[in-house]
N, C-alpha and C positions, 0 to 999 in steps of 0.2 A: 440718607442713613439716619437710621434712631441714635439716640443719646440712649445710655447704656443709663439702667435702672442701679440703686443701690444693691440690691437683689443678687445681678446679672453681675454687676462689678463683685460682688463676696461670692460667686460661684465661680467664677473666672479666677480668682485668686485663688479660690481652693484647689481649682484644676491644675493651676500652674504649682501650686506647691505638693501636687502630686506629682506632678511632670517632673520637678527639679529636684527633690528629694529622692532618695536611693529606694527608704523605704517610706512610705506615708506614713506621719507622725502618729495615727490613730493603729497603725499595724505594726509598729516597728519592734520588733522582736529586745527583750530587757538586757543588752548586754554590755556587762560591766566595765568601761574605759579605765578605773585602778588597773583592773586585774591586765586588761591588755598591754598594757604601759610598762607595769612591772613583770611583766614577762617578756616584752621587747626588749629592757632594759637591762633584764638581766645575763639571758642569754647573749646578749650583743654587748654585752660589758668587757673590758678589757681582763682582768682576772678569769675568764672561762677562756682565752685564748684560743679563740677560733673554731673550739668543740669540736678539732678531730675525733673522730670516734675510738682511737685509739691511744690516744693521749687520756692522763690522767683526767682532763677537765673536761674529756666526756663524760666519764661517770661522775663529777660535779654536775654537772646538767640533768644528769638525768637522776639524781637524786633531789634536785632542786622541783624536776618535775614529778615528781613522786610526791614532792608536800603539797606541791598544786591541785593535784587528782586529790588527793586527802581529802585538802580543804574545799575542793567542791564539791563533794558531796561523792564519788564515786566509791562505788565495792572497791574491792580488791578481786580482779578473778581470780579462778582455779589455776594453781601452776603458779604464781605467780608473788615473790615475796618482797613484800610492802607497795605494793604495787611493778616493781623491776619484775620482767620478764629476762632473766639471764638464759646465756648460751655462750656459745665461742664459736669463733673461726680456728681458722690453721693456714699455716703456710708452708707453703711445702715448695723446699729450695732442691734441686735434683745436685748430687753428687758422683761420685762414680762409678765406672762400672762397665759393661761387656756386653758385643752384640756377634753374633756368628750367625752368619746366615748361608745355607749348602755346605757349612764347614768353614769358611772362610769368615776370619775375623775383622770386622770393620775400623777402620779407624774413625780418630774423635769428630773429624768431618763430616764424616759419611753419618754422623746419628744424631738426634735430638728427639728430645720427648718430655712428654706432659704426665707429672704422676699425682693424679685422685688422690692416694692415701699412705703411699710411703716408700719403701721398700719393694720390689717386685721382684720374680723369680720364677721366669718363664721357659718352659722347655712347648718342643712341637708338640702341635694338637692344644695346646693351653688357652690359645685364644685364635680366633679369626683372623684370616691375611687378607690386604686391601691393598690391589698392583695399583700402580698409578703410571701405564703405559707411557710410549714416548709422544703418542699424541696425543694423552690426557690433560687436562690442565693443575696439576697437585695444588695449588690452592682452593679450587672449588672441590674438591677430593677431600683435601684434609678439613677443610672448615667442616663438610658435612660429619663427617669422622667425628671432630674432636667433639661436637653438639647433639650425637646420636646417643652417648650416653654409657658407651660400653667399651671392655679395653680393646685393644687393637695394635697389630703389628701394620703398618703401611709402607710397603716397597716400592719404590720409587723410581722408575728406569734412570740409570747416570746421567741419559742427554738432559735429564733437566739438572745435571750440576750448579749450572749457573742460577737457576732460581731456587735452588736446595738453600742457597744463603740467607735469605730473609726468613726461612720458615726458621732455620736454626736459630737467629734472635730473637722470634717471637715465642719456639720453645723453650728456649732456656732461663725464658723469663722466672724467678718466682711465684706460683702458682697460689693463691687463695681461695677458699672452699670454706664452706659451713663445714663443721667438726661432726654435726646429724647426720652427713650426706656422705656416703660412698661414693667419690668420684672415682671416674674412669681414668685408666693410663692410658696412653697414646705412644707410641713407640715409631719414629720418622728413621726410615734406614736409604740411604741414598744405594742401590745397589741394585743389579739386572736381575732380575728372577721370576718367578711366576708363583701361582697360588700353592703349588705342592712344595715350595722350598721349606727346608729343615732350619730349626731354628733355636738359638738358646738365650735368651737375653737375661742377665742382669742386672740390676742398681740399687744403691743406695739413695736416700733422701733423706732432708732434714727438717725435720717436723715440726713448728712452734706453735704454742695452742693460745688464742687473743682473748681473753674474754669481753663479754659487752653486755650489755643490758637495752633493750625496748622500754618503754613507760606504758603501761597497759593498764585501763580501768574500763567497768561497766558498769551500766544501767540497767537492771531485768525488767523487761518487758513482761506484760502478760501476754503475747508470745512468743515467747523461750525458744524458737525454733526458726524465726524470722529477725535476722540481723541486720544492723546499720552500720558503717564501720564510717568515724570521722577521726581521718587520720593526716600528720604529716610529720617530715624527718626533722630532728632538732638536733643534727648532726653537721657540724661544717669543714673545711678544709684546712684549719689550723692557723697555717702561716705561710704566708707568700712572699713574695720580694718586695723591700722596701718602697714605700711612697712618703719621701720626706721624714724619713724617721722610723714611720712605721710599718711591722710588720705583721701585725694580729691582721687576721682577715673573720672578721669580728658575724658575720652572717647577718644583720639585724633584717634586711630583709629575706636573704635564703639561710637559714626557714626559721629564724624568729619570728617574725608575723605570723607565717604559715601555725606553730606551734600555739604563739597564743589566740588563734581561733580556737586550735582542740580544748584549749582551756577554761576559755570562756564559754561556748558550745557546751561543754561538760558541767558547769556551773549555772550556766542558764536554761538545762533539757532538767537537772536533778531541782531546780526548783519550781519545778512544775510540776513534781511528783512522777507517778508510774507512770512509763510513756505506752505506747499500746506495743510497738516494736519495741525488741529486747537493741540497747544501743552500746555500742564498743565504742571505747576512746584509745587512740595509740598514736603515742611518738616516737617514730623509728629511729633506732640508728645506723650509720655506717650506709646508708644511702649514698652518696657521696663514695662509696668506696668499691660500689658494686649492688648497692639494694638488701645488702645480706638479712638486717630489721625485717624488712618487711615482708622476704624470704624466708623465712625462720616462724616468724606471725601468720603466715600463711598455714605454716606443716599444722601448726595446732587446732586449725578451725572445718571444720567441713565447708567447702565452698558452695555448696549448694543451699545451705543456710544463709548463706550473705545474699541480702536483695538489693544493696546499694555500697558504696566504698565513695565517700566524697573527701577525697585527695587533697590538701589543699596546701599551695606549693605558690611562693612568695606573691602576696599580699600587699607590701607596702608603698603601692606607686600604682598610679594611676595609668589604665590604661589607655591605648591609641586612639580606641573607641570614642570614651569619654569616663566624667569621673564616675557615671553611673553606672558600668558595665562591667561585664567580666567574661573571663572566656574558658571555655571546657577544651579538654583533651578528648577529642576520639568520637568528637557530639556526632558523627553519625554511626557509630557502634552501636549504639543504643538508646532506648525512649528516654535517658537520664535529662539529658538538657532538654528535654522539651519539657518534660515534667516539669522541672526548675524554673524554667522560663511561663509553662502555664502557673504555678505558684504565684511569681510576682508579677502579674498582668495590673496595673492598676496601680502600681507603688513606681513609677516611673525606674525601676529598674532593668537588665534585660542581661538574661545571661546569653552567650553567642559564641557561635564555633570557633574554634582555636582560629588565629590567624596568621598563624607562624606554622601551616603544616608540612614547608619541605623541613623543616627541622626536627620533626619526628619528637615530637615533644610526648606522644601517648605513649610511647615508652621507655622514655628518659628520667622516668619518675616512680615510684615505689605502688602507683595505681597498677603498675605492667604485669608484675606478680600475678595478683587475682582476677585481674583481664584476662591472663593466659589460662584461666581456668573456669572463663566463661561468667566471671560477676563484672557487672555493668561497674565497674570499678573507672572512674575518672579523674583528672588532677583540675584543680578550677584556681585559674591565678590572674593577678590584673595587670604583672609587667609587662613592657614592653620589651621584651628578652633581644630581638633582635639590634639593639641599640642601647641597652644598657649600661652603661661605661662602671659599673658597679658591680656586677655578676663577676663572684669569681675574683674580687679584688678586696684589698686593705680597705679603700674607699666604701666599702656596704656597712657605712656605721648608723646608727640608730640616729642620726641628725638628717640622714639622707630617706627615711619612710615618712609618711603622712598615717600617723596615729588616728587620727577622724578619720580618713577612707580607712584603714585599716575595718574601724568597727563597723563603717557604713557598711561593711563588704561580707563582715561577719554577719549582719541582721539579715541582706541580704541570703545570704547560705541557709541562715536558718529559716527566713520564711520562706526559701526554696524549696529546703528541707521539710515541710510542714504538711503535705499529703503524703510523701514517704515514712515517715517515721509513725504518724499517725496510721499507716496502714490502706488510707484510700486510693494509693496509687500505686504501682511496683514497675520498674523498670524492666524491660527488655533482658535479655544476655546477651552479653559479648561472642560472638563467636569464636573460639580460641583458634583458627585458623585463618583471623584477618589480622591477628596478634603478631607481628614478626617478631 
């Protein structure tokens, strides 16, 4: 064997510090560790008290992230004031009320129902009837029902009494809804009849309107017609049961890290000037509560304009892989990871299929939204979610992320990011019927 040249030994060392490096030093995309830090830090600080979305110290957050957009350079878009994209939900608690069905009036057993938008007041012929015979299964009945979209009476043969009881506690839940959306009522009547039965139902409901705020900025592109969306929820669970004291369930990695990617992302695409793609930033809320943010950010945009959605959904821990890697929701929906992955060829990094897929992770995340409507929308995260002892607890404090991979993961995104945005590559579509 030869004795290795001075040469050979400084090529060999430059290889390995491509190899070991996330991103190669000579490619590594300018993102700011203040900014990251103090966006971990604040959001995951004890005074924002766990950032339910519905709590006051949501909309502390999200005004905190509104001087961040500011300060990095983003517009304000259209709709949109000071950068908060407001709206509200509703919830909608059912009260009381009457069901007669052939004539015969039901008692409070025999009925449960899910009400859209408030109040209903239905006589025959009003809405469509849906038997759920005795050898039909009434929960694959009603689930299809209550997800179709439209209202409905559903009669339910007696013999299923016995399982009539679970459907009524999941009816009588509390119901939440964007306040934009007409949703549908659903009307469960435990009783023998068939499609011509006569029918009169009434109820009342009781309405409360939430309001909430998204953090929405943009970059225009020269062209204005082709979108980038870098987004994630900066919305957390509040407060859970004590661990020694405490009980702030503080989020620092779900989704403060996630968030100060959007941040830094936004500060590091607006000091590069005009990108070629027109690029959206948004920090959703109330994800954690059903996705309503990113439902809501949805209505306002044409989907067919959106040519990427890179999701990016807790950051701050190293995954199983290794500290170089990261893993996509849904990578075989669409050309999105490979693109990503062709990006960083060469910077020892490697983004790679989710590996947690019986957990249904692509659409546990606010990507699922615009997945459903066909944009290569993905979540890209580096925990190990299956063993996490910090997901979803008081213990996710900002002493438990690793700030350095955090940003190594950011550089990586963005030189992921770097034939998308610039326009030399575009993603695939989702097919909205591999979307459950």
């Amino acid at each position: 064997m030869r004795h290795p040249t001075r040469r050979s030994l400084m090529l060999v060392l430059a290889w390995l510090a491509g190899v070991f490096s996330p991103v190669a030093a000579q490619q590594a995309p300018n993102i700011d560790r203040p900014t990251v830090e103090r966006v971990v830090q604040t959001l995951a600080g004890d005074e924002m008290q766990g950032r339910d979305a519905y709590a006051p110290s949501g909309m502390r957050a999200a005004e905190f992230l509104a001087r961040e957009f500011q300060a990095a350079g983003l517009q304000n878009p259209p709709g949109a004031e000071g950068y908060l994209e407001r709206f509200s939900t509703r919830t909608i608690t059912v009260g009381t009320g009457r069901v007669v069905v052939n004539g015969r009036p039901l008692a409070p057993s025999q009925i449960a129902m899910r009400l859209g938008s408030g109040d209903i007041e239905w006589r025959t012929g009003d809405v469509p009837i849906v038997v759920v015979g005795p050898d039909d299964d009434p929960l694959t009945t009603v689930t299809s029902v209550a997800n179709a979209g439209f209202d409905a009476l559903v009669l339910i043969d007696e013999a299923h009494r016995e399982g009539f009881t679970p459907l009524l506690q999941i009816f009588r839940r509390p119901v939440r809804v964007l306040s934009s959306a007409q949703g549908a009522a659903v009307v469960l009547a435990l009783v023998t009849a068939d499609e011509n039965a006569t029918y009169q139902v009434t109820h009342t409901a009781t309405v409360v309107e939430e309001p909430l705020a998204n953090v929405v900025g943009i970059l225009p592109g020269r062209r204005t017609d082709e979108l980038v969306l870098f987004s994630a929820h900066y919305d957390h669970i509040g407060f859970e049961r004590p661990l020694y004291g405490d009980s702030i369930a503080n989020g620092a990695n779900d989704n403060a890290s996630g968030v100060s990617a959007v941040v830094a992302l936004a500060k590091y695409y607006a000091s590069r000037g005009t990108p070629e793609r027109t690029l959206l930033f948004a920090a959703f809320t109330a994800e954690e509560a059903g996705g309503f943010g990113a439902r809501h950010y949805s209505r306002q945009l044409d989907a067919e304009q959106i040519v990427a959605m890179f999701n990016i959904e807790m950051i701050g821990k190293q995954a199983s892989a290794g500290p170089n890697t990261a893993w996509i929701t849904g990578f075989d929906k669409s050309s999105f990871g490979e693109i990503l992955q062709q990006a960083v060829v060469g910077t020892g990094y490697q983004f790679q299929a989710d590996p947690y897929p019986r957990m249904g992770l692509f659409t546990r995340s606010d990507n699922a939204t615009l997945a459903r409507l066909g944009v290569p929308a993905h979540s890209i995260s580096t925990t190990p979610i299956d063993n996490d002892p910090d997901y979803h607890r008081v213990s996710d404090e900002v002493e438990t992320v690793d700030v350095a991979h955090i940003v190594r993961t950011i550089q990586a995104i963005a030189r992921g990011a770097e034939t998308i945005v610039s326009g030399a590559a575009t993603p695939t579509r989702v097919d909205p019927a591999t979307v459950e």
